[in-house]
N, C-alpha and C positions, 0 to 999 in steps of 0.2 A: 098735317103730316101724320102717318102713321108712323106703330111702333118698328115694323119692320125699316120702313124708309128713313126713322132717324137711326136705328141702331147699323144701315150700312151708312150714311155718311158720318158716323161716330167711327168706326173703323177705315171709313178712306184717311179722314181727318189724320186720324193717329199711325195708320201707316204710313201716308203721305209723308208727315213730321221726322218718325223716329226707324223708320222701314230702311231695310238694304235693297241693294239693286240688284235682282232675279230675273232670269226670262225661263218660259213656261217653252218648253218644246214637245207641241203634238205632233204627234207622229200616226199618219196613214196609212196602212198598206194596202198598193193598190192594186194592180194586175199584176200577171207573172209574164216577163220576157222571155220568149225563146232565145232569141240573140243571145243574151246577157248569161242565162243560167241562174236571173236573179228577177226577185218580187221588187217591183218598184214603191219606194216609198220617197212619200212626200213629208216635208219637215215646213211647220208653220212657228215661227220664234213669237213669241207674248211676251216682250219687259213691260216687268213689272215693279213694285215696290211689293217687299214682305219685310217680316219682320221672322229673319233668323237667331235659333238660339237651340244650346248645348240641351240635351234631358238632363232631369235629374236623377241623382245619385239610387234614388226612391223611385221614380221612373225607368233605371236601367234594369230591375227586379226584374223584369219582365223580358223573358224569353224570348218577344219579339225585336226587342231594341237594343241595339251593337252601342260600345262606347262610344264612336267614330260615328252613329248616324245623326241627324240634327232635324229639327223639327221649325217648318214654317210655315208662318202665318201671313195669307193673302187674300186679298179681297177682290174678287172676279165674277164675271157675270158667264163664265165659261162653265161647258161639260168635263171636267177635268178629272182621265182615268190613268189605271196605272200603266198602261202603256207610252204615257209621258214623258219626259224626263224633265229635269232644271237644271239650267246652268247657274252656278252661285261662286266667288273667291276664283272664277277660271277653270274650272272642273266641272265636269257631267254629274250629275245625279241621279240614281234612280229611284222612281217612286216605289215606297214598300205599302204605306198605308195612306188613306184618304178619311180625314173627319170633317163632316158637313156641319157647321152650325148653323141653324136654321130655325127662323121664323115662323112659322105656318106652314105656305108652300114658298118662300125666300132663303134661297141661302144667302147669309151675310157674310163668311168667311167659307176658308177652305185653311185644316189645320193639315198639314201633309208633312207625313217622316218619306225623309231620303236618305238616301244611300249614297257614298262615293262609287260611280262605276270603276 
C-alpha cells in the first residue's frame, strides 16, 4: 500500500469513529426557463461523516473567519467547490473556503470553513 492510500483510510478510519453527520449539497445550474423566469438547478445530497469543530480563539485573528463560522473535516473522493453548501445540526451552510490536503496528486481530505446561511 501506498503512502497516499494508507493516509486516506487513516482518515475514513477516524472519521468514520469520531465524525458528525453532514450531507455535501452540489449544486448545478442548468438552463434558463422562459416559463418560469428562473435558471434551473439541480441539487445532488452526499451524507457524509465529518468531523465538525468551533475555530480557535488564535484562528479567529483572522479577517476571514466570523465567530459563528465552523470548520470541517471530510473525507471524499468529490470535486467539491464553493458553490456547495452542507447541511450540519439542521441548518444550511455556506461554503466560504476549501483546504485540499493532499498527497502527490490525492486529496486525502477536504478541510472547509462554513458559514450559517
Amino acid at each position: 500500500m501506498s503512502f497516499s492510500s494508507n493516509a486516506k483510510a487513516l482518515a475514513d478510519r477516524l472519521i468514520k469513529k469520531y465524525g458528525d453527520s453532514v450531507v455535501l449539497v452540489e449544486r448545478v445550474l442548468g438552463g434558463y426557463d422562459p416559463t418560469t423566469g428562473k435558471d434551473q438547478v439541480t441539487l445532488t445530497n452526499y451524507s457524509r461523516k465529518g468531523q465538525v469543530t468551533n475555530y480557535s480563539v488564535a484562528e479567529m485573528s483572522s479577517d476571514n473567519i466570523t465567530v459563528d463560522d465552523l470548520q470541517v473535516i471530510v473525507r471524499v473522493d468529490l470535486d467539491i467547490t464553493r458553490d456547495w453548501t452542507v447541511t450540519y445540526a439542521n441548518k444550511s451552510w455556506k461554503i466560504i473556503d476549501i483546504v485540499k490536503i493532499r498527497t502527490q496528486d490525492n486529496t486525502v481530505i477536504h478541510k472547509l470553513q462554513i458559514r450559517v446561511i
